[in-house]
PDB file of the backbone (N, CA, C, O) and the ligand in Angstrom, with CONECT records:
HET     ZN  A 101       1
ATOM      1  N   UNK A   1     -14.474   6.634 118.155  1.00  0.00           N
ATOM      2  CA  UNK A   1     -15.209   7.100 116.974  1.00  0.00           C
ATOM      3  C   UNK A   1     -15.910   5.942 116.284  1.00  0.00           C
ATOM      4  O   UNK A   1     -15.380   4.849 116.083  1.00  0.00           O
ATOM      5  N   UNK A   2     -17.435   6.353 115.858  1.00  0.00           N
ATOM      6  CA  UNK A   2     -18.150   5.050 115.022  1.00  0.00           C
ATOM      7  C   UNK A   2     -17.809   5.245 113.640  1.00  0.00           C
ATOM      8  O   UNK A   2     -17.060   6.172 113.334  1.00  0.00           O
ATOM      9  N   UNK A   3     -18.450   4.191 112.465  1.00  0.00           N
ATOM     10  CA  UNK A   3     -18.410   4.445 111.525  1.00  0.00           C
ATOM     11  C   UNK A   3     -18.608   5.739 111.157  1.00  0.00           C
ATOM     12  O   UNK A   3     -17.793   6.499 110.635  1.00  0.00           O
ATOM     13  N   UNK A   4     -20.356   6.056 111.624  1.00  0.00           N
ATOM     14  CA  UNK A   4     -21.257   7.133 110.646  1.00  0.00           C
ATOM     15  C   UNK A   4     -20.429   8.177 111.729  1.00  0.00           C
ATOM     16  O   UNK A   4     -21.352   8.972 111.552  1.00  0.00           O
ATOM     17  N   UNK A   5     -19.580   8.859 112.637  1.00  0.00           N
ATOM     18  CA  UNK A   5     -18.761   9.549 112.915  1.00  0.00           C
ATOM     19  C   UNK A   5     -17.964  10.334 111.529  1.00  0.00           C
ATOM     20  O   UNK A   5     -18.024  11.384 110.890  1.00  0.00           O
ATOM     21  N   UNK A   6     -17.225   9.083 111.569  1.00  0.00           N
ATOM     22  CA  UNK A   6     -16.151   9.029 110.520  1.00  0.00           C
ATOM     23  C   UNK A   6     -16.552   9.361 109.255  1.00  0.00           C
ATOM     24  O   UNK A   6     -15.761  10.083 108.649  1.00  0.00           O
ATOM     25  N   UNK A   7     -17.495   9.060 108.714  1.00  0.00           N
ATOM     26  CA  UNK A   7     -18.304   9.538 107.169  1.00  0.00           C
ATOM     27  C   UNK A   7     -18.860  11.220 107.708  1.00  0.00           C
ATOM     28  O   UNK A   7     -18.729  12.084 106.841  1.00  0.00           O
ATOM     29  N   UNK A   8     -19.322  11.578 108.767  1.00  0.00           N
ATOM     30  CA  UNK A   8     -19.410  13.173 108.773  1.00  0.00           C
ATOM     31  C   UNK A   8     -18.678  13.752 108.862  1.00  0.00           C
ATOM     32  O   UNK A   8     -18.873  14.956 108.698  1.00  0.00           O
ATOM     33  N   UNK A   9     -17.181  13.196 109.223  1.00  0.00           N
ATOM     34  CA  UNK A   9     -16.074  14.423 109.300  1.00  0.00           C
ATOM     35  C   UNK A   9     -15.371  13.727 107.435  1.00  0.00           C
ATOM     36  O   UNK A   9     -14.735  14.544 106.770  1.00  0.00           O
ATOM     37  N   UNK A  10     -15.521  12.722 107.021  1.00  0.00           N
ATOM     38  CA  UNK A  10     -15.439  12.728 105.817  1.00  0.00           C
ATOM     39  C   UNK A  10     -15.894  13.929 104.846  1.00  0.00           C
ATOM     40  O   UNK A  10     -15.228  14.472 103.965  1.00  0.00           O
ATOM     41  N   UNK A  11     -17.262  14.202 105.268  1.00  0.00           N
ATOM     42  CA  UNK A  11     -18.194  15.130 104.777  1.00  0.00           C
ATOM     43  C   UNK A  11     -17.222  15.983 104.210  1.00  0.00           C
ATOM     44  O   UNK A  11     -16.713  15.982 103.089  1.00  0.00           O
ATOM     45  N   UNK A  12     -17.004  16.959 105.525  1.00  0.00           N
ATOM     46  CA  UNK A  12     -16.389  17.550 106.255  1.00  0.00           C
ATOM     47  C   UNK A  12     -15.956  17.845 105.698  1.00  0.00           C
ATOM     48  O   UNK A  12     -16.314  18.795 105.003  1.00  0.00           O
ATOM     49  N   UNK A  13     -14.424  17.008 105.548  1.00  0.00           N
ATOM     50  CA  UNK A  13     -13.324  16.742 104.597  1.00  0.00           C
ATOM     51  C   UNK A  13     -13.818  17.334 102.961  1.00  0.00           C
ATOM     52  O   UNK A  13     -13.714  18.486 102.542  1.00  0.00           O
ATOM     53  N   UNK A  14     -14.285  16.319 102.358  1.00  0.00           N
ATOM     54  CA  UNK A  14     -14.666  17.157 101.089  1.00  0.00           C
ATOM     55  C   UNK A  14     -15.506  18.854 100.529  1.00  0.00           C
ATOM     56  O   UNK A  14     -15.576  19.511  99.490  1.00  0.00           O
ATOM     57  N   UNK A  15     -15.982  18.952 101.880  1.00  0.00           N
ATOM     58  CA  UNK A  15     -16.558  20.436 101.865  1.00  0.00           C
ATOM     59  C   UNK A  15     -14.692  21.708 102.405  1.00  0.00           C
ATOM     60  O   UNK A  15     -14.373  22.803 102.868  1.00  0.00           O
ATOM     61  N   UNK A  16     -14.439  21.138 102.166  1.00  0.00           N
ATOM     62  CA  UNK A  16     -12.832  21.454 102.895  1.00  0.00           C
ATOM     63  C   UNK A  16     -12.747  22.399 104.295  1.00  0.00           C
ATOM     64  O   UNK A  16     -12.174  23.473 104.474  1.00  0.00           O
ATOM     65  N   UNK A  17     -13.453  21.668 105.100  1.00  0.00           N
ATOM     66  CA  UNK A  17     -13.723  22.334 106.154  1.00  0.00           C
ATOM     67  C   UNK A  17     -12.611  21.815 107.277  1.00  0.00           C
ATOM     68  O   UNK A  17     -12.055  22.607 108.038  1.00  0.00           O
ATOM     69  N   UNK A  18     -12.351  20.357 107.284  1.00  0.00           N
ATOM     70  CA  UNK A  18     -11.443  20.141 108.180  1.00  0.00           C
ATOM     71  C   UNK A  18     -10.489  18.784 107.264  1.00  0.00           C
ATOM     72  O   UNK A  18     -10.904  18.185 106.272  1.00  0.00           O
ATOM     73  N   UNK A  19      -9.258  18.591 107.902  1.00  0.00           N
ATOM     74  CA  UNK A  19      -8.597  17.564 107.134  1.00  0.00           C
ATOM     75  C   UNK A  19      -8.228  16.579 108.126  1.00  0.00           C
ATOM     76  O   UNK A  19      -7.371  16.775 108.988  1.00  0.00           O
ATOM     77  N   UNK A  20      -9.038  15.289 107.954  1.00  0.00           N
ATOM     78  CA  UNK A  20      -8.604  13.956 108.498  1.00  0.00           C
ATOM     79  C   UNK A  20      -7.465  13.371 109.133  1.00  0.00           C
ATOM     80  O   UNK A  20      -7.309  12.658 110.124  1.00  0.00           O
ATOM     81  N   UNK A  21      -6.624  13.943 108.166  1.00  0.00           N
ATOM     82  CA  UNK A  21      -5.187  13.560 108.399  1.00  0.00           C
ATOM     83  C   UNK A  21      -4.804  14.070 109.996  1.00  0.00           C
ATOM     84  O   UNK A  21      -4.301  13.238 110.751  1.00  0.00           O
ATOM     85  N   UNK A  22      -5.024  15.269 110.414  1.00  0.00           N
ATOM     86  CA  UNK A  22      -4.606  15.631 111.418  1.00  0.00           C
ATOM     87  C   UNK A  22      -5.229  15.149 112.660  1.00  0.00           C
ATOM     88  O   UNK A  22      -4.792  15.484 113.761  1.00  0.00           O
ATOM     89  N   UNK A  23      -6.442  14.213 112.477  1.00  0.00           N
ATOM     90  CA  UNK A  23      -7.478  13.979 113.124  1.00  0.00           C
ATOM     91  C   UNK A  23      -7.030  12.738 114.137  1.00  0.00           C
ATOM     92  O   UNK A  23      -7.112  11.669 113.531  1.00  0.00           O
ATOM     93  N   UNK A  24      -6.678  12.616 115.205  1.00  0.00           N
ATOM     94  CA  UNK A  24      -6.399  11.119 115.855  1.00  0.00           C
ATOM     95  C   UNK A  24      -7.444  10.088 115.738  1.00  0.00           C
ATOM     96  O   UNK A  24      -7.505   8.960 115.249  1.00  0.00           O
ATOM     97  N   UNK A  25      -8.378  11.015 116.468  1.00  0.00           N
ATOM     98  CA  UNK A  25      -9.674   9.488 116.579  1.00  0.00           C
ATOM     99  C   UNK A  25      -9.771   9.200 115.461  1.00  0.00           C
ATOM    100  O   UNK A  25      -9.749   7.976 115.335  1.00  0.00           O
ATOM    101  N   UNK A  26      -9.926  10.001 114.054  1.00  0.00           N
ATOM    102  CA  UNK A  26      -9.729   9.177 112.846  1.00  0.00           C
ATOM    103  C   UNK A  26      -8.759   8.393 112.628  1.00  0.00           C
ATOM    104  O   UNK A  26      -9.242   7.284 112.400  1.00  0.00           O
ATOM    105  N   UNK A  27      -7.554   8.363 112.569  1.00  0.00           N
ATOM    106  CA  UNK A  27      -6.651   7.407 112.358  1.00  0.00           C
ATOM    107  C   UNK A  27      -6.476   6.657 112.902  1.00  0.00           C
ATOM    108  O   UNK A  27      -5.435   6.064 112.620  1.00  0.00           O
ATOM    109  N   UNK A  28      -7.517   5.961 114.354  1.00  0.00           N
ATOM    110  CA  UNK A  28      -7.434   5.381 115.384  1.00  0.00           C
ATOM    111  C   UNK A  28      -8.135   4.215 114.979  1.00  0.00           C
ATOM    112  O   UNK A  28      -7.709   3.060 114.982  1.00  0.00           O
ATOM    113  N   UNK A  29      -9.962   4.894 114.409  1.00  0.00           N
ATOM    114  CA  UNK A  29     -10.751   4.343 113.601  1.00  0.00           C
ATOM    115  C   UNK A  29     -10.109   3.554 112.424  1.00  0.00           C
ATOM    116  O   UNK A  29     -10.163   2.324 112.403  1.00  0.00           O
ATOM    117  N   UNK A  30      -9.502   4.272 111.450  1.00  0.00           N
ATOM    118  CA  UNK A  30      -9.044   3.608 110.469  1.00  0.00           C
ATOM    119  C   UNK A  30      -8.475   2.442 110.798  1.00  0.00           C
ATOM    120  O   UNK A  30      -9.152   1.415 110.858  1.00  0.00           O
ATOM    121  N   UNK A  31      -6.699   2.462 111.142  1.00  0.00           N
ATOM    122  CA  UNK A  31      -6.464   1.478 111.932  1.00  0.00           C
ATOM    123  C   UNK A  31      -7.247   0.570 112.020  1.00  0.00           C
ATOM    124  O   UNK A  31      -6.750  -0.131 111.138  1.00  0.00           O
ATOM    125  N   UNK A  32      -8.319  -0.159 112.473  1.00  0.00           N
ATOM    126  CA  UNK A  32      -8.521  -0.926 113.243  1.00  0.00           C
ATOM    127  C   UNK A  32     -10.633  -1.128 112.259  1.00  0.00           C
ATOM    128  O   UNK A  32     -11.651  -1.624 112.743  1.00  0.00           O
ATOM    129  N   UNK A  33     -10.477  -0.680 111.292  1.00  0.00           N
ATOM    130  CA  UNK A  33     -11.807  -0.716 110.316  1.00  0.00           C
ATOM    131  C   UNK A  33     -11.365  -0.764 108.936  1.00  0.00           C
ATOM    132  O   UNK A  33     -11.187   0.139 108.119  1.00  0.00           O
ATOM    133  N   UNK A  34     -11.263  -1.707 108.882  1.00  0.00           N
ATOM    134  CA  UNK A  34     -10.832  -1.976 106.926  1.00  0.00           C
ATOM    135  C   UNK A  34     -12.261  -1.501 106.066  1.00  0.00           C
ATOM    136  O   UNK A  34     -12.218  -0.617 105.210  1.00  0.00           O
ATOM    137  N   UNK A  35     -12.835  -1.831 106.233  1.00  0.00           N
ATOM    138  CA  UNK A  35     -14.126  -0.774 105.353  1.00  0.00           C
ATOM    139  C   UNK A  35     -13.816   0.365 105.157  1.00  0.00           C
ATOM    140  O   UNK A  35     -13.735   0.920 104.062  1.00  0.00           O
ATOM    141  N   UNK A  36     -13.541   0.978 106.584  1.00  0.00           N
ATOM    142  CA  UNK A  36     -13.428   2.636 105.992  1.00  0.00           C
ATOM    143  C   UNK A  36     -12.379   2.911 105.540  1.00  0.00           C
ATOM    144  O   UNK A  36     -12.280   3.919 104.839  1.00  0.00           O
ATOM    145  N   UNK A  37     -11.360   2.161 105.784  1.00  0.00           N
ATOM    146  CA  UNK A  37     -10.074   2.726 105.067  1.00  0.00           C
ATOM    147  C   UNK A  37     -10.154   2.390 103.708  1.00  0.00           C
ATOM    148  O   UNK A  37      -9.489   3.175 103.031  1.00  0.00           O
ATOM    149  N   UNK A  38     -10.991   1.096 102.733  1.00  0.00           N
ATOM    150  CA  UNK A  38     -11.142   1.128 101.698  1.00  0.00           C
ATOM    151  C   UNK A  38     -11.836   3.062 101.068  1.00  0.00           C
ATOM    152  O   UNK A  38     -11.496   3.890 100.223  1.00  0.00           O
ATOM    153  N   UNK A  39     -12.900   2.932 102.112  1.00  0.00           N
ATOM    154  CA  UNK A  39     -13.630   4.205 101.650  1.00  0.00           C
ATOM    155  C   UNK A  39     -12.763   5.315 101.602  1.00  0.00           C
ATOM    156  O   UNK A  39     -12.664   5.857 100.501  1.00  0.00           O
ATOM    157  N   UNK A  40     -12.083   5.799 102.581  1.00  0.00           N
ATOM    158  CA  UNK A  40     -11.021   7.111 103.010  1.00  0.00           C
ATOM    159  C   UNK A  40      -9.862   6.945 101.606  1.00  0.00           C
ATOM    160  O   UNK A  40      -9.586   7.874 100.847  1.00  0.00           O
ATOM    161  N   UNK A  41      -9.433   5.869 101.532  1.00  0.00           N
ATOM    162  CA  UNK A  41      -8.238   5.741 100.430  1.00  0.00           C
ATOM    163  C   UNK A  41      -8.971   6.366  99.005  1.00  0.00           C
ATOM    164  O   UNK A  41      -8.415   7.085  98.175  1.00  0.00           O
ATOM    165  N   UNK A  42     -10.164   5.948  98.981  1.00  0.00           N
ATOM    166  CA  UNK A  42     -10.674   6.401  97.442  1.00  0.00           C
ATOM    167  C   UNK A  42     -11.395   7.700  97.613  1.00  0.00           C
ATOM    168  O   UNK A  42     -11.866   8.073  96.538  1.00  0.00           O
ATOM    169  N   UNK A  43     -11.620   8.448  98.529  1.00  0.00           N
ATOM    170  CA  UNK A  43     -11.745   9.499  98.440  1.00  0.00           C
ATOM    171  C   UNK A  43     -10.532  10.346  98.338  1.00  0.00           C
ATOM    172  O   UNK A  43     -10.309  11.184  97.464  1.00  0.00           O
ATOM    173  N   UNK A  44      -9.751  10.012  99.374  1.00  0.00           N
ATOM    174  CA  UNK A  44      -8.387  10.635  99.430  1.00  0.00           C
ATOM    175  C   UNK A  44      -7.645  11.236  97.856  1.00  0.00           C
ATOM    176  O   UNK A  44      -7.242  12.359  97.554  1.00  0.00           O
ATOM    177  N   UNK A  45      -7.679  10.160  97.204  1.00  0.00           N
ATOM    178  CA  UNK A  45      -6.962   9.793  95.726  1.00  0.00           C
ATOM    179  C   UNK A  45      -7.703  10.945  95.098  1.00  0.00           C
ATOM    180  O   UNK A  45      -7.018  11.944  94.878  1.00  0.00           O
ATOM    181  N   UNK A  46      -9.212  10.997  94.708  1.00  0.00           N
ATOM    182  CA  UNK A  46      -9.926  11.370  94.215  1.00  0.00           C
ATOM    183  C   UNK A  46     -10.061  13.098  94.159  1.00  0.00           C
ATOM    184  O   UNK A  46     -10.163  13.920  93.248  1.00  0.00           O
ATOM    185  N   UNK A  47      -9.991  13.175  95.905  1.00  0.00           N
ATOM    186  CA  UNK A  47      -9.548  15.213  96.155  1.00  0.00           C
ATOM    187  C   UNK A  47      -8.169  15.117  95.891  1.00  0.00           C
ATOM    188  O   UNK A  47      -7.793  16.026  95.151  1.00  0.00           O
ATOM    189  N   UNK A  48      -7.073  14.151  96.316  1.00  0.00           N
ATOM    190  CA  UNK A  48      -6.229  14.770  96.018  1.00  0.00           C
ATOM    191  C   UNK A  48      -5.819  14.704  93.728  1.00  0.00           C
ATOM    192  O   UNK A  48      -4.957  15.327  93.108  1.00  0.00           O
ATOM    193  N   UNK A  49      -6.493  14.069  93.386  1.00  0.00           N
ATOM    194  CA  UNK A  49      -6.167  14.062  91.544  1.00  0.00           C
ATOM    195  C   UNK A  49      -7.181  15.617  91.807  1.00  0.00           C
ATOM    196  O   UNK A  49      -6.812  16.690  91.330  1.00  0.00           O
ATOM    197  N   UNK A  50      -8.241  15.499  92.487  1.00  0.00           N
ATOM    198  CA  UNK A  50      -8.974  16.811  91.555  1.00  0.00           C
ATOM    199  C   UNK A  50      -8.005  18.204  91.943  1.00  0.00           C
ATOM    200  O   UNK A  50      -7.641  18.966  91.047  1.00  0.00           O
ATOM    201  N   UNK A  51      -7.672  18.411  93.263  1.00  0.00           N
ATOM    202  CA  UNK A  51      -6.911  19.669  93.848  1.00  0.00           C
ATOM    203  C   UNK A  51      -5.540  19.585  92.738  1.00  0.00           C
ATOM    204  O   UNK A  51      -5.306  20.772  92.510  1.00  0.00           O
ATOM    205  N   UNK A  52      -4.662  18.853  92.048  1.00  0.00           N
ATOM    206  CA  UNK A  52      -4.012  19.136  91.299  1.00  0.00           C
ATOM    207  C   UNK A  52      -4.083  19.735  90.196  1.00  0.00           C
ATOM    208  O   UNK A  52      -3.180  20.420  89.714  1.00  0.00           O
ATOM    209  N   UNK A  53      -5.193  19.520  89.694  1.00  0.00           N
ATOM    210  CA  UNK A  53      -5.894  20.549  88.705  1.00  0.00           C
ATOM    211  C   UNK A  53      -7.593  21.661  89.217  1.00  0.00           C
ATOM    212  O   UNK A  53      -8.531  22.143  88.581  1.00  0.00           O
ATOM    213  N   UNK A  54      -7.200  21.619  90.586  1.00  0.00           N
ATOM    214  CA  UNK A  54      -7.901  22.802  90.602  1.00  0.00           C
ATOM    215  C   UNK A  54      -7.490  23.578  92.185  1.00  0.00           C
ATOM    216  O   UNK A  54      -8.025  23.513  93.292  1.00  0.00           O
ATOM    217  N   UNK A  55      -6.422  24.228  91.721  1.00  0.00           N
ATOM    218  CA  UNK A  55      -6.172  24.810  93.524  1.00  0.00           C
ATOM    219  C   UNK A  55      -7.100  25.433  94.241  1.00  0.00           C
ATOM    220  O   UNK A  55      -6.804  25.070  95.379  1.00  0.00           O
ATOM    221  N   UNK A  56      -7.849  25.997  94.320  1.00  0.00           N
ATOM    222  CA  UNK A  56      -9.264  26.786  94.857  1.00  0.00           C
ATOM    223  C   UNK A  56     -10.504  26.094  95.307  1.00  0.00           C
ATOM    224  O   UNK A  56     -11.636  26.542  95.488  1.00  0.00           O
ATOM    225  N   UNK A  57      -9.928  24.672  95.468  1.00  0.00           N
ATOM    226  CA  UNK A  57     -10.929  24.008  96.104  1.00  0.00           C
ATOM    227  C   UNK A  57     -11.951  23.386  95.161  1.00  0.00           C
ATOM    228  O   UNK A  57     -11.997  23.570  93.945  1.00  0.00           O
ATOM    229  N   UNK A  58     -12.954  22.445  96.059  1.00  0.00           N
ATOM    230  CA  UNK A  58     -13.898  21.900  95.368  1.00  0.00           C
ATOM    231  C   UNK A  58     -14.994  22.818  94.579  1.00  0.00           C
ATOM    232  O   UNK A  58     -15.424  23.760  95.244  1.00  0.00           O
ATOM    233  N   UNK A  59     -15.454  22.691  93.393  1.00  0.00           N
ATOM    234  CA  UNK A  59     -16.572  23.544  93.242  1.00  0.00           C
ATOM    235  C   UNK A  59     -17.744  22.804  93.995  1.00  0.00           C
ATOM    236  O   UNK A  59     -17.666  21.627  94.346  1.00  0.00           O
ATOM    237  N   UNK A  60     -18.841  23.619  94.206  1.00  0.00           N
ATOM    238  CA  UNK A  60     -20.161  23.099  95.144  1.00  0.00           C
ATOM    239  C   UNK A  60     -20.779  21.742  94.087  1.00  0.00           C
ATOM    240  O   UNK A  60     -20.808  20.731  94.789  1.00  0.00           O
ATOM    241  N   UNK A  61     -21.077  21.553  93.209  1.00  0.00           N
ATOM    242  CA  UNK A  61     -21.206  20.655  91.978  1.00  0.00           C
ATOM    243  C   UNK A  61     -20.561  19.527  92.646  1.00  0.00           C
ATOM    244  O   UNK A  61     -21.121  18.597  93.227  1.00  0.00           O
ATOM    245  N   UNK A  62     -19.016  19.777  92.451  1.00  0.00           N
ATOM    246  CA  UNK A  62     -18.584  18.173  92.072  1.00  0.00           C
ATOM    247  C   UNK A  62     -18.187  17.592  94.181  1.00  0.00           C
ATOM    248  O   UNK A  62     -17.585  16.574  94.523  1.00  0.00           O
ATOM    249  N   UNK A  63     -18.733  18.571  95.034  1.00  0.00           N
ATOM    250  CA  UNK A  63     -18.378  18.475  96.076  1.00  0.00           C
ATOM    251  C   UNK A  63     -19.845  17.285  96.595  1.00  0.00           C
ATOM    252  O   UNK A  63     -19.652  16.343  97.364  1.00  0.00           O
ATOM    253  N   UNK A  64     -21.459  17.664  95.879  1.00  0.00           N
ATOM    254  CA  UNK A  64     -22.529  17.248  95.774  1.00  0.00           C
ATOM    255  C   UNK A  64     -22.287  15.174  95.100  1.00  0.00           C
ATOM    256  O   UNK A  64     -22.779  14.100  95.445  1.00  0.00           O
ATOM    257  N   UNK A  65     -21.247  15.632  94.018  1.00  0.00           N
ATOM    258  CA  UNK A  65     -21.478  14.262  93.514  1.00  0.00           C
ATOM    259  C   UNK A  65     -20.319  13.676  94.318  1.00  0.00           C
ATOM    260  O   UNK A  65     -20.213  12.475  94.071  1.00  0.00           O
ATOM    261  N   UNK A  66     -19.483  14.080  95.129  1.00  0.00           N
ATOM    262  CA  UNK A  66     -18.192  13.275  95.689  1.00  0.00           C
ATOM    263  C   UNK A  66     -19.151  12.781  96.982  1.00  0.00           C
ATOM    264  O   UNK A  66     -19.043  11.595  97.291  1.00  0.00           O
ATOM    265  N   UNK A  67     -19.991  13.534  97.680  1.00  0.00           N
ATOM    266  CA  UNK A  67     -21.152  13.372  98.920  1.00  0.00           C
ATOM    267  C   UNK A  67     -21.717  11.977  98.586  1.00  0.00           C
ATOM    268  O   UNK A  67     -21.655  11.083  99.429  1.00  0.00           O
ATOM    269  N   UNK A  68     -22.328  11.749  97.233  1.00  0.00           N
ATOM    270  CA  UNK A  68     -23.450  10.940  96.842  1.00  0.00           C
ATOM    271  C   UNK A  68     -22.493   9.664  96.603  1.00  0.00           C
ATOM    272  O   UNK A  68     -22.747   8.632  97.225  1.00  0.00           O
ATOM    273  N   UNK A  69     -21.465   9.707  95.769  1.00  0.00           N
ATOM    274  CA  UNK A  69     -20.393   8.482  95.565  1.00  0.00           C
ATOM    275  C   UNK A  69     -20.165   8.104  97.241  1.00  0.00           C
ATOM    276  O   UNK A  69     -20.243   6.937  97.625  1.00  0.00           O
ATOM    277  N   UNK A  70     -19.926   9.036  98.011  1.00  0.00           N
ATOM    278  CA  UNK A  70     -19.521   8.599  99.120  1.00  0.00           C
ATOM    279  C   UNK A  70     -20.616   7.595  99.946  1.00  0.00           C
ATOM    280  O   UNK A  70     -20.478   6.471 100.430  1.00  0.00           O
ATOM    281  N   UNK A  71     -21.350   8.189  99.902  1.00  0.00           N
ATOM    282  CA  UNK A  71     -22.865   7.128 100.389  1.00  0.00           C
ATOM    283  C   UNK A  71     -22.668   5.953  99.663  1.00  0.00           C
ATOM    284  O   UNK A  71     -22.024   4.984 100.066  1.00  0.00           O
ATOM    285  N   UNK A  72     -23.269   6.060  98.513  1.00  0.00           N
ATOM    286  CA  UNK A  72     -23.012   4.665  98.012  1.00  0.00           C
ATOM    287  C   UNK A  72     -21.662   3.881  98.407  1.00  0.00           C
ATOM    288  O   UNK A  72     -21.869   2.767  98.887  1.00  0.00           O
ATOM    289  N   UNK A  73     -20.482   4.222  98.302  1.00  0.00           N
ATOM    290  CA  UNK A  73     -19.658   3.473  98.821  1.00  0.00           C
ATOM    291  C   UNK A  73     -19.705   2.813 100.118  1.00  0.00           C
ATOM    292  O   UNK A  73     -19.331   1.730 100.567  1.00  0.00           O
ATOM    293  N   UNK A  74     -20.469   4.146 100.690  1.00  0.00           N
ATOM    294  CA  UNK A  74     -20.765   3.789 102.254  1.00  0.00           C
ATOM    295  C   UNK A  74     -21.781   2.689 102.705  1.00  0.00           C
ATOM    296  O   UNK A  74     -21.755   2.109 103.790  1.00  0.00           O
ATOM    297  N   UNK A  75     -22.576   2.522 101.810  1.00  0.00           N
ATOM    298  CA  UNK A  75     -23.614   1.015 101.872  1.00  0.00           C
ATOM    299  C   UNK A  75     -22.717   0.055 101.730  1.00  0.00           C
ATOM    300  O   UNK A  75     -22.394  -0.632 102.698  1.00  0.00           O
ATOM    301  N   UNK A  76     -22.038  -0.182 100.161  1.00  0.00           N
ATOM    302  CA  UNK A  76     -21.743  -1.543 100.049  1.00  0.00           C
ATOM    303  C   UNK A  76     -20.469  -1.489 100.719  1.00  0.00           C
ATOM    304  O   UNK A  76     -19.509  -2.122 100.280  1.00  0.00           O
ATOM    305  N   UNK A  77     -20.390  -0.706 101.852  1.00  0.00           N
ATOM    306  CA  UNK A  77     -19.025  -1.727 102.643  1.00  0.00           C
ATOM    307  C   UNK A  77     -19.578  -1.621 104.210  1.00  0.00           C
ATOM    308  O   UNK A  77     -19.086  -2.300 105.111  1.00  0.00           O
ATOM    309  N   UNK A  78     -20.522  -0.801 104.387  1.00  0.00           N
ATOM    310  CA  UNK A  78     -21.041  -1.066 105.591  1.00  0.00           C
ATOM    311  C   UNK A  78     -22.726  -1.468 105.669  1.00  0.00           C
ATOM    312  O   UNK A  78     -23.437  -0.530 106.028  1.00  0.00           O
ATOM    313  N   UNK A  79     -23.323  -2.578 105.411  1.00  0.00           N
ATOM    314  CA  UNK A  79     -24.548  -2.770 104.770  1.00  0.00           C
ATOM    315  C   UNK A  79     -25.648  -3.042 105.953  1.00  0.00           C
ATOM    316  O   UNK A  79     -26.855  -3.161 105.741  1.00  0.00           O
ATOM    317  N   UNK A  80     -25.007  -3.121 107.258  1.00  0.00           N
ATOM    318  CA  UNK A  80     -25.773  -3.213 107.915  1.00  0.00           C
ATOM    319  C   UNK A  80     -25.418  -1.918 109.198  1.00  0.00           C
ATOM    320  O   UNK A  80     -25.862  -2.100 110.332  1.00  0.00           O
ATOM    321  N   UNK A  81     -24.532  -0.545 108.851  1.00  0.00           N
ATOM    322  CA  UNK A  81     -24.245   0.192 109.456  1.00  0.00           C
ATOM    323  C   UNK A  81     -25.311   1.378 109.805  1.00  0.00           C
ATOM    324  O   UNK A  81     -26.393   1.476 109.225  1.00  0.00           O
ATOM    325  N   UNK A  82     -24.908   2.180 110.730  1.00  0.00           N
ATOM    326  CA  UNK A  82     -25.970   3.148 111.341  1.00  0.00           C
ATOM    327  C   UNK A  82     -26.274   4.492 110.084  1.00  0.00           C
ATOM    328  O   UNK A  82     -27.185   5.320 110.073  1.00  0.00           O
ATOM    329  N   UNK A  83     -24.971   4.272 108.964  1.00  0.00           N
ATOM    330  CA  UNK A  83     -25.070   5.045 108.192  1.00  0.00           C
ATOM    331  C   UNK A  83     -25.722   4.663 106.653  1.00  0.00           C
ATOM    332  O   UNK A  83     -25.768   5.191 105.542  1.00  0.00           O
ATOM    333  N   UNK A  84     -26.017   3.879 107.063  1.00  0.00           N
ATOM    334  CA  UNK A  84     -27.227   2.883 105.735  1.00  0.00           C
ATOM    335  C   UNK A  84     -28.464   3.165 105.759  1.00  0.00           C
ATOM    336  O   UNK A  84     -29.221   2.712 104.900  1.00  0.00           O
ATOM    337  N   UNK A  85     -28.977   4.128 106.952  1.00  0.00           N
ATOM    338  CA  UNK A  85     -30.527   4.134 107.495  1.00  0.00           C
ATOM    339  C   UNK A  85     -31.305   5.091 106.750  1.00  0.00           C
ATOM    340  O   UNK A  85     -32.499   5.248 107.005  1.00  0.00           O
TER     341      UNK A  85
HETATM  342 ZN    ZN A 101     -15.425   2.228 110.314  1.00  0.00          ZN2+
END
């Protein structure tokens, strides 16, 4: 799995379509890419504080601004990655 892999099933992830955790090649990736695991840890934190106060999932809104934080995060730790383009 590449970076920009890993940021679409991120997507993914926050649209609550599939969950990472269960994912090998993701945790394979992680492992062995400290960038993204900075990135994955602060998303992680982030659905999991919001799902405690909202069981029913992301609303489409704050699912849009978790997308856009995610990009940006996704530059300044991968600045010369396929997902910077
Ligand atoms: Zn990576």
């Amino acid at each position: 799995m590449k970076c920009a892999e890993l940021m679409q099933l991120l997507n993914e992830y926050v649209d609550g379509s599939v969950d990472p955790a269960i994912c090998t090649a993701f945790e394979q990736h992680l492992a062995g890419c400290n960038p993204c695991q900075v990135v994955v840890d602060n998303i992680r934190q982030t659905i999991t504080l919001y799902r405690n106060g909202q069981p029913y999932g992301l609303p489409r809104k704050y699912q849009r601004r978790l997308h856009a934080a995610l990009r940006r995060r996704w530059r300044q730790t991968h600045p010369s990655g396929p997902a910077s383009s």
